[in-house]
MARVODO-904850 format. One line per 8 residues: their letters; for each residue x, y negated, z negated of N, C-alpha, C. Coordinates in nm, 2 decimals. Each point is the difference from the previous one (the first is absolute). Layout:
# residues N
A) X Y Z X Y Z X Y Z ~ ...
//
This chain:
# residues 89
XXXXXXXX) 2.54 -3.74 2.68 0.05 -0.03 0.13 -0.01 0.12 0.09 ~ -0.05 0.00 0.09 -0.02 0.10 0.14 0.12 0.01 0.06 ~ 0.11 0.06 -0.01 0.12 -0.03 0.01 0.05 0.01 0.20 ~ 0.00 0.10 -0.01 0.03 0.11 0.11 -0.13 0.00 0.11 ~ -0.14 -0.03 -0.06 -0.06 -0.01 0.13 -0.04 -0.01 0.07 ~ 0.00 0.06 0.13 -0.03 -0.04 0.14 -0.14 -0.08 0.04 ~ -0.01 -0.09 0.07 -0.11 -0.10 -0.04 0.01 -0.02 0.17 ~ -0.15 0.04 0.04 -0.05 0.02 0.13 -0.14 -0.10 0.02
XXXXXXXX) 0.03 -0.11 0.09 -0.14 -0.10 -0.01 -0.06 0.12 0.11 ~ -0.16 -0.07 -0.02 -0.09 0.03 0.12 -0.04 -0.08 0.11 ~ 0.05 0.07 0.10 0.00 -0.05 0.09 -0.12 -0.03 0.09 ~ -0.16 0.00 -0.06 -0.08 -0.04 0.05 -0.04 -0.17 -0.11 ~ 0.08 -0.03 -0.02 -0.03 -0.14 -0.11 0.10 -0.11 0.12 ~ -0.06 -0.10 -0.01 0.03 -0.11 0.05 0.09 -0.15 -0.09 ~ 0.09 0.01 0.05 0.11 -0.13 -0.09 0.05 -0.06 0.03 ~ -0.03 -0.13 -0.04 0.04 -0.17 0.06 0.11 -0.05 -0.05
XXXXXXXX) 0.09 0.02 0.03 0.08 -0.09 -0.15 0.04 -0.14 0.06 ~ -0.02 -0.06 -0.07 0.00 -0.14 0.03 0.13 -0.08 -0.09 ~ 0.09 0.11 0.00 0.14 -0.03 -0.04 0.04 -0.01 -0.14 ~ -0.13 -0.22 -0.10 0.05 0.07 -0.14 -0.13 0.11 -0.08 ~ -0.07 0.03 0.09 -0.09 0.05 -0.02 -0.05 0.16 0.09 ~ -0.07 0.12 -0.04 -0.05 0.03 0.07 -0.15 0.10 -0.01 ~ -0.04 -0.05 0.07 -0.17 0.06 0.00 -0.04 0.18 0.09 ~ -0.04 0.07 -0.06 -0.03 0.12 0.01 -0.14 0.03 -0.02
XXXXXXXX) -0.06 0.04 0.13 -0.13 0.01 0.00 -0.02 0.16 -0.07 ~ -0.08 0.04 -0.06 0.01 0.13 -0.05 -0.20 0.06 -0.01 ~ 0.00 0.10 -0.06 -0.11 0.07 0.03 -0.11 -0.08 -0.05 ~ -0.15 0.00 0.06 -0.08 -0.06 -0.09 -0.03 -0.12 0.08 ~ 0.12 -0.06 0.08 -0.06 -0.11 0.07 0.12 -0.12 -0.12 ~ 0.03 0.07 -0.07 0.08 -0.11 -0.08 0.13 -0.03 0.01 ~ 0.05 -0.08 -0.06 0.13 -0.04 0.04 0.07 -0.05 -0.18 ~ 0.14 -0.02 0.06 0.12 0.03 -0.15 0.07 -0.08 0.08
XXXXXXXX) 0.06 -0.12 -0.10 0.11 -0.09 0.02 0.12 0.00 -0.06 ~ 0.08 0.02 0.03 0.12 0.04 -0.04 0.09 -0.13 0.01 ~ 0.05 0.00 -0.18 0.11 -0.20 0.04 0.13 0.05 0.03 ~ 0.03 -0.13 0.01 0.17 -0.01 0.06 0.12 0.14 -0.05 ~ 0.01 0.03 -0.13 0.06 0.13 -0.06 -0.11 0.10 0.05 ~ -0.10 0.07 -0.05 -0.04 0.10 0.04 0.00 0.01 0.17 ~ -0.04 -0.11 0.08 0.04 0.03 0.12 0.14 0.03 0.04 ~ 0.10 -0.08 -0.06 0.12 0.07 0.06 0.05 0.14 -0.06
XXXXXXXX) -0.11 0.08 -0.10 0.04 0.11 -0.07 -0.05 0.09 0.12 ~ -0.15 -0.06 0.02 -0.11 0.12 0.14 0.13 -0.04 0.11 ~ 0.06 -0.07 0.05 0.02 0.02 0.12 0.15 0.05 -0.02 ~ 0.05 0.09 -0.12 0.09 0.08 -0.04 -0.03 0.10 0.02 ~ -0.18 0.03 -0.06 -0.04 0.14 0.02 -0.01 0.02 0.16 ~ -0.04 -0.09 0.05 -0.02 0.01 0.16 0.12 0.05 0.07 ~ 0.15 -0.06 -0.02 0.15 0.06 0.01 0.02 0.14 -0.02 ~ -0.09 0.04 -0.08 0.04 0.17 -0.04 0.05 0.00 -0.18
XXXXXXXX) 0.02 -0.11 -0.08 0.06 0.01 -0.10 -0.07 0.05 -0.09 ~ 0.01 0.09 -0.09 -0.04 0.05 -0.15 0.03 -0.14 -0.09 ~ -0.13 0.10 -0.14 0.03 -0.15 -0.08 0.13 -0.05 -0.05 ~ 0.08 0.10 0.01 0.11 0.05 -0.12 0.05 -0.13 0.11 ~ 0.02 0.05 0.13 0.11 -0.11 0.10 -0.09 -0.17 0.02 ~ -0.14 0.03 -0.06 -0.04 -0.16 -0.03 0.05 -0.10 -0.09 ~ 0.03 0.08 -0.11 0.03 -0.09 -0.10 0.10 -0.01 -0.02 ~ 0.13 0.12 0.04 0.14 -0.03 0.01 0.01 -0.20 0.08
XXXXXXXX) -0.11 0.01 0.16 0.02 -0.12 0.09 -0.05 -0.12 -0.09 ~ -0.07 0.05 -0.07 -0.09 -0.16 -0.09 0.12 -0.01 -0.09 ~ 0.05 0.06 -0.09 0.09 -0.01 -0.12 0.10 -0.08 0.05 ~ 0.05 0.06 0.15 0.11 -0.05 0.06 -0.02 -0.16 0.04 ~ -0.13 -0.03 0.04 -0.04 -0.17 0.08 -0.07 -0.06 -0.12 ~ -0.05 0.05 -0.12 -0.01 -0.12 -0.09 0.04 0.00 -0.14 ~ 0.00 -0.05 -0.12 0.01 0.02 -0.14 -0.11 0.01 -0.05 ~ -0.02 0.15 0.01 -0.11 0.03 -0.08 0.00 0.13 -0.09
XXXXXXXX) -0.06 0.01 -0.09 0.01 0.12 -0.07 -0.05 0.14 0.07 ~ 0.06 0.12 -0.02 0.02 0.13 0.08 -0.18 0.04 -0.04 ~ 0.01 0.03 -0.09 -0.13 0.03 -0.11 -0.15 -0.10 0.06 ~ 0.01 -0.10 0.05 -0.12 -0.12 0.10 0.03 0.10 0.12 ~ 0.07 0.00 0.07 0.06 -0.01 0.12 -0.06 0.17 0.02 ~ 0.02 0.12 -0.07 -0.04 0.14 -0.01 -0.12 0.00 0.02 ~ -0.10 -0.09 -0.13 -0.14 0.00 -0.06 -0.08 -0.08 0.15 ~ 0.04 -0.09 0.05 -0.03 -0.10 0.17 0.00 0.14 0.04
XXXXXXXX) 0.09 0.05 0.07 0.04 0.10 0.10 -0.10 0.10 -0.03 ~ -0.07 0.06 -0.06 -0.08 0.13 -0.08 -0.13 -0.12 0.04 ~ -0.02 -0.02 -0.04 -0.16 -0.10 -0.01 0.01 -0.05 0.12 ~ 0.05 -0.04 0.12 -0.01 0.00 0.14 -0.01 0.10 0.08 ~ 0.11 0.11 -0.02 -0.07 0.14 0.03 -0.12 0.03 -0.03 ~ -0.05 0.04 -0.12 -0.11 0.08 -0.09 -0.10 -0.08 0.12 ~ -0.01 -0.20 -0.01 -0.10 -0.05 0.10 -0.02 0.05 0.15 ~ 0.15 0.00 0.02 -0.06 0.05 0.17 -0.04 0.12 -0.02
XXXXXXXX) 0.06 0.09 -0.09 -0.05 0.17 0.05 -0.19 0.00 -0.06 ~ 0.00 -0.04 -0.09 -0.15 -0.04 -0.03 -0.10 -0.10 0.11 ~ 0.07 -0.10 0.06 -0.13 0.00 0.12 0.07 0.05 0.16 ~ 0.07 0.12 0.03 0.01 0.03 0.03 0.11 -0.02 0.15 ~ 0.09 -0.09 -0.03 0.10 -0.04 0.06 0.12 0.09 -0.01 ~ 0.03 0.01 -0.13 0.11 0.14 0.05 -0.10 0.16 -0.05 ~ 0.04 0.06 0.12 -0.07 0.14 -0.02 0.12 0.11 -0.07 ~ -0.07 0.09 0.00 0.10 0.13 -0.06 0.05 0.06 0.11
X) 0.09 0.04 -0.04 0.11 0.07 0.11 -0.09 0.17 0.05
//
């Protein structure tokens, strides 16, 4: 788990969110769809929130195991920072 940090999108990427859904055009000409949970996780990172304060908010709104909920959170990161949606600080 990335606990502590700071998680900065780039702000030359373009994002639709179409509420349970949301679409992020990213480099390449390609695009990444994001479902109902991971979009409401991106548009926590979008708030300013770390993962640590993501999954406190998921743990809190559904019954799910901490250990899913960590492993989601890290592999939605790892995706955006790999096609380049969140950049480094």
């Amino acid at each position: 788990m990335q606990k502590n940090e700071s998680l900065r999108l780039n702000p030359n990427i373009t994002i639709l969110d179409r509420k349970k859904r949301i679409d992020i055009a990213v480099k390449g000409g390609e695009s990444i769809t994001l479902n109902n949970i991971a979009a409401e996780s991106f548009r926590y990172i979008q708030a300013g929130k770390g993962p640590d304060e993501i999954v406190k908010i998921i743990l809190n709104e559904y019954d799910v195991d901490r250990q899913i909920v960590e492993e989601d959170t890290d592999e939605l990161i790892d995706m955006l920072k790999k096609y380049g949606v969140i950049i480094d600080e």
